[in-house]
C-alpha positions, -999 to 999 in steps of 0.1 A, spaced: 0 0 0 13 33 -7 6 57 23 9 90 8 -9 122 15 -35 135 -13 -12 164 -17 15 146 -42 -8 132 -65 -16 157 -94 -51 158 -116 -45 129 -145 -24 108 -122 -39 71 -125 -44 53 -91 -56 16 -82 -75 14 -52 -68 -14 -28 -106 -23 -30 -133 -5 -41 -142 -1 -5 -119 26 -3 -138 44 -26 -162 69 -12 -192 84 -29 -214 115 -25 -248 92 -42 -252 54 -48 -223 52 -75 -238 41 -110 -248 2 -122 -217 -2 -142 -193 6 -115 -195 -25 -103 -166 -41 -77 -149 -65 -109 -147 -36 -130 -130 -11 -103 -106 -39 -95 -96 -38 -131 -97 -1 -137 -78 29 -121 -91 63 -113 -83 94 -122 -73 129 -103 -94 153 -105 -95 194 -103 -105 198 -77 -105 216 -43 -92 191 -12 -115 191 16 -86 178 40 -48 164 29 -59 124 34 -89 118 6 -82 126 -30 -104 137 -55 -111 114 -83 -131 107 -112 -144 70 -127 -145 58 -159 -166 29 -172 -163 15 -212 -183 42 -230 -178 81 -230 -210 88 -210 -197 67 -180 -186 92 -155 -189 96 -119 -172 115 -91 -159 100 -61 -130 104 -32 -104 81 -24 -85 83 10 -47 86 1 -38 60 25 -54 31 2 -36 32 -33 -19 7 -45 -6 18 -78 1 50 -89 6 57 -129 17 98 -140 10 108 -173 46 108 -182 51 75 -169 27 61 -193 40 83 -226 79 67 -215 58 30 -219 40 41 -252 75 45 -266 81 12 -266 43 -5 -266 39 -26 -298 0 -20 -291 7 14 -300 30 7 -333 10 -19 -345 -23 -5 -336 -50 6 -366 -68 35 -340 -59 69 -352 -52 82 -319 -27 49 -315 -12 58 -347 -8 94 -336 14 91 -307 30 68 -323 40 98 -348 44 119 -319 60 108 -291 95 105 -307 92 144 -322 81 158 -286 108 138 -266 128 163 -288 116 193 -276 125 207 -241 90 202 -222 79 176 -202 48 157 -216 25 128 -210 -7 108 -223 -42 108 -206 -76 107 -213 -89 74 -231 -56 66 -245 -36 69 -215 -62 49 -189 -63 21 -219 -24 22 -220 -25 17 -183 -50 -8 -178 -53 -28 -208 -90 -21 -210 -111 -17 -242 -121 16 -238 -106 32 -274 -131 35 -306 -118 46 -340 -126 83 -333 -115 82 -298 -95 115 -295 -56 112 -280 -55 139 -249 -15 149 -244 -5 171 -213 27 193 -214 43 202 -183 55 240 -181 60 254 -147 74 285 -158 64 312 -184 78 295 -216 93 299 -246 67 309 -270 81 295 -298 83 260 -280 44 257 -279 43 268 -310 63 240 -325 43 219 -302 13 233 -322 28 226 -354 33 187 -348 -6 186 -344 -11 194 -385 -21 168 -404 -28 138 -380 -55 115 -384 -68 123 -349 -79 146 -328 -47 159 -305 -58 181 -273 -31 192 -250 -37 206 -220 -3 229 -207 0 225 -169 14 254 -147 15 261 -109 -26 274 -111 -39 250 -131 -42 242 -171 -51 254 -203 -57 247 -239 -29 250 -258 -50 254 -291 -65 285 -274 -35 300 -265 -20 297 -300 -56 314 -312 -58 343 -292 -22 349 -284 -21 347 -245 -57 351 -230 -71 314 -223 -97 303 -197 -73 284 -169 -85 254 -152 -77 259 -117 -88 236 -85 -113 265 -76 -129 269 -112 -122 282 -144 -108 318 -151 -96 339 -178 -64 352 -173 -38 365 -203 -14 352 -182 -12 315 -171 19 316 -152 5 344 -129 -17 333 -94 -57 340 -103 -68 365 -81 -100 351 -59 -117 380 -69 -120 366 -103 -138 330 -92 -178 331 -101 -194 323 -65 -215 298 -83 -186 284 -101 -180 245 -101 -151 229 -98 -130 218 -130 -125 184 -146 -91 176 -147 
């Protein structure tokens, strides 16, 4: 068991439960959450704000794009731990991704060896990285590949644009989300307007021109929810 406080694991990180038990839910959780699929699935980190520093914020996936559900998990029961770079490092050298026919598979395939180039730290997540992880059937042929890049200081512009650039003419749908110290934004937006993107923070979304900067609280809708990771 990995006894770790909630605090060191960041939104996108995969974790295994040690049972299901362990997970705790707000409402009955849904019919296809059932105790032989959490024991072969992980969950993921959510955005979101932490109530206390021993129960994690999570979210659960089932096989199909509508199956979501919220939930906590106390940091004290994970067993397993994935990061999204971890999983992009594996991809290098997966023969499910070489060989694969998915367009998403085929994409990072294409990818992975031209951003290992470039001086950011990335990973995979979304469908791609939880089937990469667990093994299960979750990918379709449209199924879109979701990349993170990890920048914690103002950057380089011309690095995320050459990021940008790799994106062209690919088969699938590439979304990557750049990660600073305050949360996470689109990188497609960013190239589009130039600097002003709506940031994904653990308190709710907010649009800043500049990502690297802390949101002021004043600028966090009272009835805003908590992001998504």
């Amino acid at each position: 068991m990995v006894n770790a406080p909630a605090a060191i694991h960041r939104p996108h990180d995969l974790l295994w439960p040690v049972a299901a038990s362990a997970l705790i839910f707000s409402e009955p959780p849904p019919s296809w959450a059932t105790p032989a699929w959490l024991a072969a699935a992980p969950v993921v980190v959510r955005r979101a704000t932490l109530a206390d520093a021993v129960q994690v914020p999570v979210g659960l996936r089932g096989i199909t794009r509508s199956e979501r559900c919220a939930a906590r998990l106390a940091a004290g029961h994970v067993v397993r731990v994935l990061t999204p770079e971890q999983i992009a490092h594996s991809a290098a050298v997966s023969v499910r991704v070489r060989k694969s026919p998915l367009a998403c598979l085929q994409a990072l395939a294409r990818l992975g060896p031209k951003l290992d180039a470039l001086p950011l730290a990335w990973g995979v997540t979304g469908g791609v990285g939880f089937f990469l992880a667990s093994g299960c059937d979750v990918l379709r042929p449209g199924s879109d590949l979701d990349l993170i890049l990890r920048v914690p200081l103002a950057p380089d512009a011309d690095a995320l644009r050459a990021v940008a650039q790799l994106l062209h003419d690919l088969d699938a749908r590439v979304d990557v989300q750049v990660e600073t110290p305050f949360g996470a934004f689109a990188l497609n937006e960013w190239t589009r307007t130039g600097g002003a993107v709506l940031l994904k923070t653990n308190r709710g979304p907010v649009l800043t021109d500049n990502a690297w900067a802390r949101p002021d609280p004043a600028f966090f809708s009272a009835a805003c929810c908590p992001m998504p990771a």
